[in-house]
C-alpha positions, 0 to 999 in steps of 0.5 A: 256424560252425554244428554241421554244419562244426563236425562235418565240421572234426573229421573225416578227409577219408575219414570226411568223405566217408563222412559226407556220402554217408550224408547222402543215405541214408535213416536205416536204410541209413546205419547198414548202411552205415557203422555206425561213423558212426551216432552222429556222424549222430545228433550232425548231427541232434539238438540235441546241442552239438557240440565236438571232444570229443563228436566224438571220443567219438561216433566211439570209439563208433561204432567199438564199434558197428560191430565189434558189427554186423560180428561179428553178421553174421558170425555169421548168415552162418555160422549160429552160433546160439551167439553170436546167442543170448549177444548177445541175452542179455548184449549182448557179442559173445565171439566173432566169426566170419570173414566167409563166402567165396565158394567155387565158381563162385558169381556172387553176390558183394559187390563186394570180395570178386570176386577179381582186382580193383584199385580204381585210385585217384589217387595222393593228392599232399601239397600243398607248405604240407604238405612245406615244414612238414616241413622247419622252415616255421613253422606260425602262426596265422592273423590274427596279426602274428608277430615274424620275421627275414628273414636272420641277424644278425651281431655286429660288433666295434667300436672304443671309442665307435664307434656299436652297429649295431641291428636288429629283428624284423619285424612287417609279416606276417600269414596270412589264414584266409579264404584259401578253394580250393574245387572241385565234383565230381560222381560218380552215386549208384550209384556211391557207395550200392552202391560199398564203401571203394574208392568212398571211397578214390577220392574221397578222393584226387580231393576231396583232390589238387584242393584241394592242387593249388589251394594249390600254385597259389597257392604257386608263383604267390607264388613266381613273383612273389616270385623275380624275374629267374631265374639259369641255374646252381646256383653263381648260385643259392646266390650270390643267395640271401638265406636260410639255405642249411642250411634250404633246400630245391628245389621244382619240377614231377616232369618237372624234377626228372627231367631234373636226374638225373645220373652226379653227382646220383643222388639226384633223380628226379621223386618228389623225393631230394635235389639238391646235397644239398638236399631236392627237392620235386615239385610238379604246380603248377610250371613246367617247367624251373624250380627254386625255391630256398626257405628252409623256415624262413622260409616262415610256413604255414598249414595249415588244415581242409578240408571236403567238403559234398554236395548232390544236389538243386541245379542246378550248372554245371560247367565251369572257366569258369561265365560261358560262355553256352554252359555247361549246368545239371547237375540233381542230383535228376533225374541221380541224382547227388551233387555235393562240394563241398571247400573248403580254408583256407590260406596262405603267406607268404614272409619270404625271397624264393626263387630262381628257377633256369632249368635246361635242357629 
C-alpha cells in the first residue's frame, strides 16, 4: 500500500473528497481553500512517512491552522488593525472577529451566504453490512478462519451408559479483503473549485450511496441465493427458520416495508420501525415484495475502508456497460472535468440461511 492510500484510508470520506480536489489545485489555492488540510498535502508530497498517528496529528494541526486563517480574514474584513497587528507581533489570534454580512441590495456575495438557498443533497443511505453490525453481526477480520455456531445446542439428558452426543464449532469460513465495489463519477471543475462545503456535501453522499448500494447488491444477492424457495406468511416464516429469532431482524427494499403498514403494525414504513416486533431494515437493493428474515448475529461482516482517488487527465468512458462499441471516450483535460473514482472493501458471509417471505403487492 503505498503513502497516498495510506492517507486517504485515514480520512472521512467528506475529508477524502476535499482532499482529492485539493489535488487539482495549484499549492496556494489549496491552502485558501481548505486551509485545515494543508499539512495533510505537505504529508502527500513530502518524503515524510505516513502512519495513522502522523495523520491524526497533521489534521489536529491543520485544524489550528485553519482557525488562525479564518479568524485573520475576519479580522481584514472588518478592518481591525488591532489583532492583525498582535498576530504579526506574537503569532496568537486573541480575538476573532465575525465574518462581515452582506447587507443592502449588494449582488457581491459568496455562494454561501446568498440568502434563501438549499443545497439539495442525497440522502446518504447507510449500507446493510452497516445496520446488520447494529444489531449484533459479528464484524471479523478479513483473511481469518473464525470458530462459529450456526443454531444452538442443546444438552440432552441421558440414561446411564448411553452414548454423549457431540458437536463442534464450524471453521469452514472465511471474509475476503479483496472484495472490491467500485464506480467512477464525473463532476466539472467549476463546480468543485468555486463550490464551498455543499459541493463536498453532495458529492460525498453521491460517492458514499454508490458504494453502499453496490454492497447492498451483493448482500441481497447471497441473500437471494442463500433463502431458496420463499414462504407466503410470517407463522411460516418464523416456522422455517433456523437461527435465533431473539436476534433476528427483517430487510427489505422501503416501498415493501410501506406496504406491511397496518391497523395491527404500526410500527413499519418505508424508513424501517419495527415489524412483529422485530427490526425492519430498508434496503434500495431488495426486490419488491420480499422480505428477508435474518439472524444478525450470525451474519459475519466486514466492513472495510473506502477510498475516493481523482484524475482529471485520463480519457474515461462512462457508461454501466464499457464494452459498448458505441460508447464515447470522455477527455478530462479538454472538458475541464474531475472524474472520482471510489473504491469500497467489503464482505458478508451468512452462517444461517435467512428466510425469504413473499408478501403481497
Amino acid at each position: 500500500m503505498n503513502k497516498q492510500q495510506i492517507i486517504v484510508r485515514n480520512l472521512s470520506t467528506a475529508n477524502q473528497v476535499r482532499f482529492a480536489i485539493a489535488g487539482g489545485l495549484t499549492g496556494e489555492i489549496a491552502d485558501q481553500k481548505f486551509p485545515d488540510l494543508k499539512y495533510v498535502k505537505q504529508l502527500a508530497e513530502g518524503g515524510r512517512e505516513a502512519t495513522a498517528e502522523v495523520i491524526e496529528r497533521a489534521l489536529k494541526d491543520g485544524q489550528e491552522h485553519a482557525a488562525t486563517v479564518k479568524a485573520l480574514t475576519s479580522a481584514t474584513r472588518a478592518g481591525d488593525f488591532a489583532v492583525l497587528e498582535a498576530y504579526s507581533k506574537t503569532g496568537v489570534i486573541k480575538a476573532a472577529v465575525a465574518p462581515a454580512s452582506v447587507v443592502g441590495n449588494s449582488a457581491i456575495v459568496y455562494p454561501g451566504q446568498q440568502p434563501g438557498v438549499t443545497p439539495l443533497a442525497p440522502q446518504v443511505t447507510r449500507s446493510l453490512i452497516a445496520m446488520l453490525k447494529d444489531y449484533g453481526a459479528p464484524t471479523l477480520p478479513p483473511m481469518k478462519r473464525c470458530l462459529t455456531q450456526p443454531a444452538n445446542l442443546s444438552a440432552v439428558e441421558m440414561e446411564e451408559g448411553a452414548t454423549v452426543p457431540g458437536a463442534a464449532p464450524g471453521t469452514a469460513f472465511l471474509l475476503s479483503d479483496s472484495r472490491r465495489f467500485g464506480l467512477l463519477v464525473v463532476f466539472s471543475d467549476e463546480l468543485l473549485h468555486f463550490g464551498g462545503d455543499e459541493v463536498i456535501t453532495f458529492v460525498d453522499a453521491v460517492l458514499t450511496n454508490a458504494a453502499n448500494n453496490a454492497v447492498d447488491t451483493a448482500a441481497i444477492n447471497a441473500m437471494v441465493a442463500a433463502a431458496g424457495n420463499h414462504v407466503t406468511s410470517v407463522n411460516a416464516a418464523f416456522d422455517a427458520f433456523q437461527g435465533d429469532l431473539r436476534s433476528a431482524v427483517w430487510a427489505a427494499s422501503p416501498d415493501t416495508l410501506g406496504k406491511l403498514r397496518s391497523a395491527q403494525e404500526r410500527d413499519v414504513s418505508p424508513r424501517g420501525g419495527s415489524f412483529y416486533g422485530l427490526p425492519a431494515l430498508p434496503v434500495l437493493a431488495a426486490p419488491a415484495n420480499t422480505l428477508f428474515l435474518v439472524d444478525a448475529t450470525r451474519t459475519a461482516v466486514y466492513d472495510g475502508p473506502m477510498e475516493i482517488l481523482r484524475s482529471n487527465e485520463a480519457s474515461v468512458v462512462l457508461d454501466s456497460d464499457p464494452a459498448s462499441s458505441a460508447l464515447k471516450a470522455t477527455n478530462l483535460f479538454q472538458e475541464h472535468k474531475t472524474a472520482f473514482k471510489v473504491d469500497k472493501y467489503a464482505d458478508l458471509h451468512l452462517m444461517t440461511a435467512p428466510v425469504a417471505v413473499t408478501v403481497s403487492a
